[in-house]
N, C-alpha and C positions, 0 to 999 in steps of 0.2 A: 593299585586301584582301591583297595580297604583304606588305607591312609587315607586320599581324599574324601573317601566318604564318610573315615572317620571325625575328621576335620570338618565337614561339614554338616554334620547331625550335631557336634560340638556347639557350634556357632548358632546354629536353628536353637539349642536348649538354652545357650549361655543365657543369663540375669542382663547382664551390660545388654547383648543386641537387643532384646524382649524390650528393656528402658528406651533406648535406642530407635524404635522402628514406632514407637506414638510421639516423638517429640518433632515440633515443628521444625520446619527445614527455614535455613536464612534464607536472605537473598529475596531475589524474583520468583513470585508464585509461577508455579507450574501451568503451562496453556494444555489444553487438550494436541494442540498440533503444535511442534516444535520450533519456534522464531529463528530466522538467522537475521543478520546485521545486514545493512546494504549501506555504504558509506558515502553520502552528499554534501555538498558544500547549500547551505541555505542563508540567507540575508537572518536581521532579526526580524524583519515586517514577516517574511515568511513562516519565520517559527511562529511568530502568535498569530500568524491567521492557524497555524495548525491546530493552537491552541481556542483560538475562538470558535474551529470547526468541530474541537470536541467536545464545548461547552452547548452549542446546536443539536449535537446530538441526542437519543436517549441516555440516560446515567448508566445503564447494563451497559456502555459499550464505552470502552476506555480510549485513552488520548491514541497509545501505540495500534489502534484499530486505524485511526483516522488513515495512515499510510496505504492498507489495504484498500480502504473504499476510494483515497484519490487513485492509486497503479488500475485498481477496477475500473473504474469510469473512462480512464485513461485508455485501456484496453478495449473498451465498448466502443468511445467515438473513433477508435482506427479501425477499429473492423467496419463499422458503418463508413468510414471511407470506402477500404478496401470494398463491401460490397456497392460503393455506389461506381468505382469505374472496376467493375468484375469484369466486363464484358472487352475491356484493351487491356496494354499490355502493361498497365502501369499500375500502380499501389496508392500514386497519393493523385488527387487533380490536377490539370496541367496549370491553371491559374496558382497552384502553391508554389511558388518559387523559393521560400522562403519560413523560418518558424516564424516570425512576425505575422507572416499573410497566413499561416496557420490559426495564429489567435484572432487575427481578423475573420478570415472564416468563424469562426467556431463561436462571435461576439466577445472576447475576452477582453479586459482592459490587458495593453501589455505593459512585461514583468521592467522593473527598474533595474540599475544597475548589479553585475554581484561582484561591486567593490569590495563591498563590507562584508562579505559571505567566510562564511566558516564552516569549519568541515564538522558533521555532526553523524551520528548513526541512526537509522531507523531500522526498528523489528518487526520485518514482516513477514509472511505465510510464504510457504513454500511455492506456492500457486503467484502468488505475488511474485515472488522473485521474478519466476519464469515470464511472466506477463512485462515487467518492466525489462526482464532483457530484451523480448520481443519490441517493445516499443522505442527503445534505447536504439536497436538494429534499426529499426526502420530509419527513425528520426535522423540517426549519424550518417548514414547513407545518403540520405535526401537532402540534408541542412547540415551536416555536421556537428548537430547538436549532442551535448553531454549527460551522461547519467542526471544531473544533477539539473539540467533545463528540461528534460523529459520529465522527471519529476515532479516539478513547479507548474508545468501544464497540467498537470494530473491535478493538482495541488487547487490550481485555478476555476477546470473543469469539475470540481468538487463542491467547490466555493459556490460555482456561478449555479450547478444543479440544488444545491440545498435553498439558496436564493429562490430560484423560478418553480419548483414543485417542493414546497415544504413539504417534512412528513406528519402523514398523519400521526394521532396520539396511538394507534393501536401497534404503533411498529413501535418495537421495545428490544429486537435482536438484532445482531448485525447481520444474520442470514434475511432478513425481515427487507435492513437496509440496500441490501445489494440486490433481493430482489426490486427494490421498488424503484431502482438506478437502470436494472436491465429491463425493467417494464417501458422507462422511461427513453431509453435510446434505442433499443431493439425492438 
């Protein structure tokens, strides 16, 4: 046991780690909460509306945000399903037959083909994750629809709420944001 903690008073002194522990780190900067990957297939129109949704946004709040606040939004309008038929035994309305009649409900134009779709990654929040598998379950059960279509409705539902309730100039965080999403659907 001396040994290791010879070895490590070593290392705490050495010159090299001291150089070592102020020098910038490569790569991707550091989030405060850890990103994982979640793997989709997106058209290109897709990809640049994600990019036109983070150029809408405030500047404090970067592109790989944009994923979080569509799976958010995304999460909001099912639960306000869920609590609009609480009361039977069902999770989606009986008129939803279908994701098409979902985007109908919901005013959406629907999505185009994904011929051209490629498979890409998005880094999103832990809480995210879990939100999108929950809506991914639902969706696949009801419609059989894939990671990758539940997404683009999120994607969409994101689109059509920056559209109808701009943000104010005083929102400048993305906790600022997704308050002003859940003010906006709950």
């Amino acid at each position: 046991m001396s040994r290791e903690q010879d070895k490590k008073d070593n290392l705490q002194g050495s010159t090299l780690a001291a150089l070592l522990k102020d020098k910038p780190k490569r790569g991707r900067p550091s989030h405060l909460i850890s990103r994982q990957n979640v793997y989709i297939a997106l058209t290109s129109a897709q990809k640049a509306t994600l990019k036109h949704l983070a150029s809408c946004l405030p500047a404090s709040i970067a592109r790989a945000d944009v994923a979080d606040l569509a799976i958010t939004i995304l999460a909001l309008r099912l639960e306000g399903l869920h609590r609009a038929v609480a009361d039977r035994n069902r999770t989606i309305p009986e008129g939803v037959t279908d994701l098409e009649s979902l985007y109908l409900l919901w005013d959406l134009s629907l999505p185009g083909k994904d011929d051209d779709a490629s498979w890409t990654s998005i880094r999103v929040s832990p809480q995210q994750v879990l939100d999108l598998g929950r809506a991914h379950g639902t969706l696949n059960a009801a419609f059989g629809a894939t990671r990758s279509q539940t997404f683009v409705l999120g994607l969409a539902l994101l689109a059509q709420c920056l559209e109808d309730h701009p943000l104010d100039a005083s929102v400048k965080t993305l906790e600022g944001v997704k308050q002003h999403l859940i003010h906006n659907y709950l």
